[in-house]
N, C-alpha and C positions, 0 to 999 in steps of 0.2 A: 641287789636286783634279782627279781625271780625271774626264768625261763618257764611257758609252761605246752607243754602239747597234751595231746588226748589220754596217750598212756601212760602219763606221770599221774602220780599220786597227788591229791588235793595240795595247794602250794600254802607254805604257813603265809598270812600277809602279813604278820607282826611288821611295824614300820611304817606299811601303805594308811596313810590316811586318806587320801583321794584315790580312788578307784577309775578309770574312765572306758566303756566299752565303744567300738566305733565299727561301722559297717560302712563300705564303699560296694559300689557295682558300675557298669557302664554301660549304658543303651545299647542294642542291637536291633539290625534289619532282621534278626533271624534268616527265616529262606525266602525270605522279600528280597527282590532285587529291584532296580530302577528309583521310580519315582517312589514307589510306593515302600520300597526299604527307605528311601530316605527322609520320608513324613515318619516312618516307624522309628527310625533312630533320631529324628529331632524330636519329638514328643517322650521318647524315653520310656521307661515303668517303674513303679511304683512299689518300693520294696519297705519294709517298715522295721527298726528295731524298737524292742519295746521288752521293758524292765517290768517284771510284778515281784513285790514284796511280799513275801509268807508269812503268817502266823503257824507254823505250823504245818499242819496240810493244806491251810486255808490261804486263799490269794486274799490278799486286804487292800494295795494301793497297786496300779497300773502307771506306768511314765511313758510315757508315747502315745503316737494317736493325737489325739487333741489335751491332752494331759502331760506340760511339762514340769511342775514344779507338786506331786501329788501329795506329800506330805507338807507341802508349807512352810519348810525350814530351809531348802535348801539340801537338804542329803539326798536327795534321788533328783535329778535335774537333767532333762532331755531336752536337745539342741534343737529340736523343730523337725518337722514334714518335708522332706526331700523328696519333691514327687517326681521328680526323671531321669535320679542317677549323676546328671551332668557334671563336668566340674572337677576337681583334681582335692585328693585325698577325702577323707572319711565323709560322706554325704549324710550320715544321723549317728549321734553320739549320746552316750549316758554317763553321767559324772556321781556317783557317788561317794559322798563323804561320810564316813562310818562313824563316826564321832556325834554327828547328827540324826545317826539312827535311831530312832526309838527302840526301846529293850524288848519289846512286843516281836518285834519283827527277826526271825528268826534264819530267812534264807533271803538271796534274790537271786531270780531264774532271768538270765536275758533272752530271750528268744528275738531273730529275724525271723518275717513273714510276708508274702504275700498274700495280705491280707485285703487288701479292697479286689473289688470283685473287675477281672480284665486284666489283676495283674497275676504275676507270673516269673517264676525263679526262671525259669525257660528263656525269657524274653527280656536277660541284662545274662551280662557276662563279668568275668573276674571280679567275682562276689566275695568277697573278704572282710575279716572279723578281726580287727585288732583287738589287743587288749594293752592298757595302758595305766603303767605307776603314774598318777602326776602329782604325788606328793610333793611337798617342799616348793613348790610355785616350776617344778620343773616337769617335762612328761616325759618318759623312758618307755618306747613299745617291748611290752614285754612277751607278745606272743601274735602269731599271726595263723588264723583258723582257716582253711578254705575248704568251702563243704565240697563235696562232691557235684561234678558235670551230671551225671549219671541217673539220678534222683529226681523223677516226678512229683516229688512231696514239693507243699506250698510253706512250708515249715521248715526253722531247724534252729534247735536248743544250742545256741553258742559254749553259754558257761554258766557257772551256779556258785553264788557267793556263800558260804553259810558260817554264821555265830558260832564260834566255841567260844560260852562265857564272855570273855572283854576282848577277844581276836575274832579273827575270822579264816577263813581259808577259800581256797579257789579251786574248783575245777573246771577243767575246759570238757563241754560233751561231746557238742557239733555230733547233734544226731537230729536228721531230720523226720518229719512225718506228716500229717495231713491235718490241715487244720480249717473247720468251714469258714469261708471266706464272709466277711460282715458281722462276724460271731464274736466279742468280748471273750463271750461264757467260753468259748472254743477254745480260743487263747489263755483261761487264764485253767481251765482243764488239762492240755498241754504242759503250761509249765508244774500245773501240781505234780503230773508221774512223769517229773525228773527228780 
């Protein structure tokens, strides 16, 4: 089993054949109080994780958003649109299986975002990034990311898969920044300068 935090050195995955990344958050009134905090925490916000696979320098396949199966086989496979948070454990998840990677594909950048326009890291609380072996038909949490309170960015680079030859490795970044809202091309710019 690998442990991984920020300042560890890329983790070898020799072993992992399933990969799985997962984002949970919880609705908040923010500094709404009354009625009007409590239509804000029933409606929730809209936080989005989303996988792009590298060529390279180049983004070639996106998984999230309306894109969950973007290679077609099966190795990059995103659990769907969680749009309020609600709910108990990981509200959007990313399943890769490396063995169904194409040889092209060189890296994958996970990035969470607030990405539709009204949403807002601001406006969910205890935003958390698992990361998960689930090889062997079993899943093992192997690291838990939590970005900073503090951070006005609508962004932040979870972790970064990348190929050496027939392996691969891991690093965790959880560095966030600004990414325009409604933009693909934003998103997939971001995860290039990781």
């Amino acid at each position: 089993m690998i442990t991984l935090t920020k300042d560890d050195d890329p983790a070898d995955l020799a072993g992992v054949t399933h990969l799985s990344i997962g984002v949970s958050w919880d609705p908040t009134v923010g500094s709404s109080g009354g009625l009007l905090g409590k239509l804000k925490q029933t409606k929730g916000t809209d936080l989005d994780l989303i996988a792009i696979a590298m060529a390279g320098d180049d983004p070639v396949r996106l998984a999230g958003l309306d894109s969950l199966d973007p290679m077609g086989n099966g190795a990059l496979v995103h659990s769907g649109d969680n749009q309020t948070g609600k709910g108990d454990g990981d509200d959007e998840t990313v399943t890769v299986e490396f063995s169904k990677v194409p040889d092209r594909v060189t890296a994958i950048v996970f990035i969470a975002a607030a990405y539709k326009k009204g949403s807002s890291f601001q406006k969910a609380r205890n935003i958390s990034f698992k990361v998960y072996d689930a090889s062997g038909g079993s899943t093992q949490q192997v690291a838990d990311i939590w970005p900073s309170l503090l951070s006005a960015d609508n962004g932040c680079a979870v972790a970064k898969a990348t190929r050496n030859g027939a392996s691969w490795t891991l690093q965790v970044i959880n560095e966030t920044g600004k990414i325009k809202q409604g933009d693909e091309r934003a998103l997939m710019r971001f995860a290039a300068g990781r």
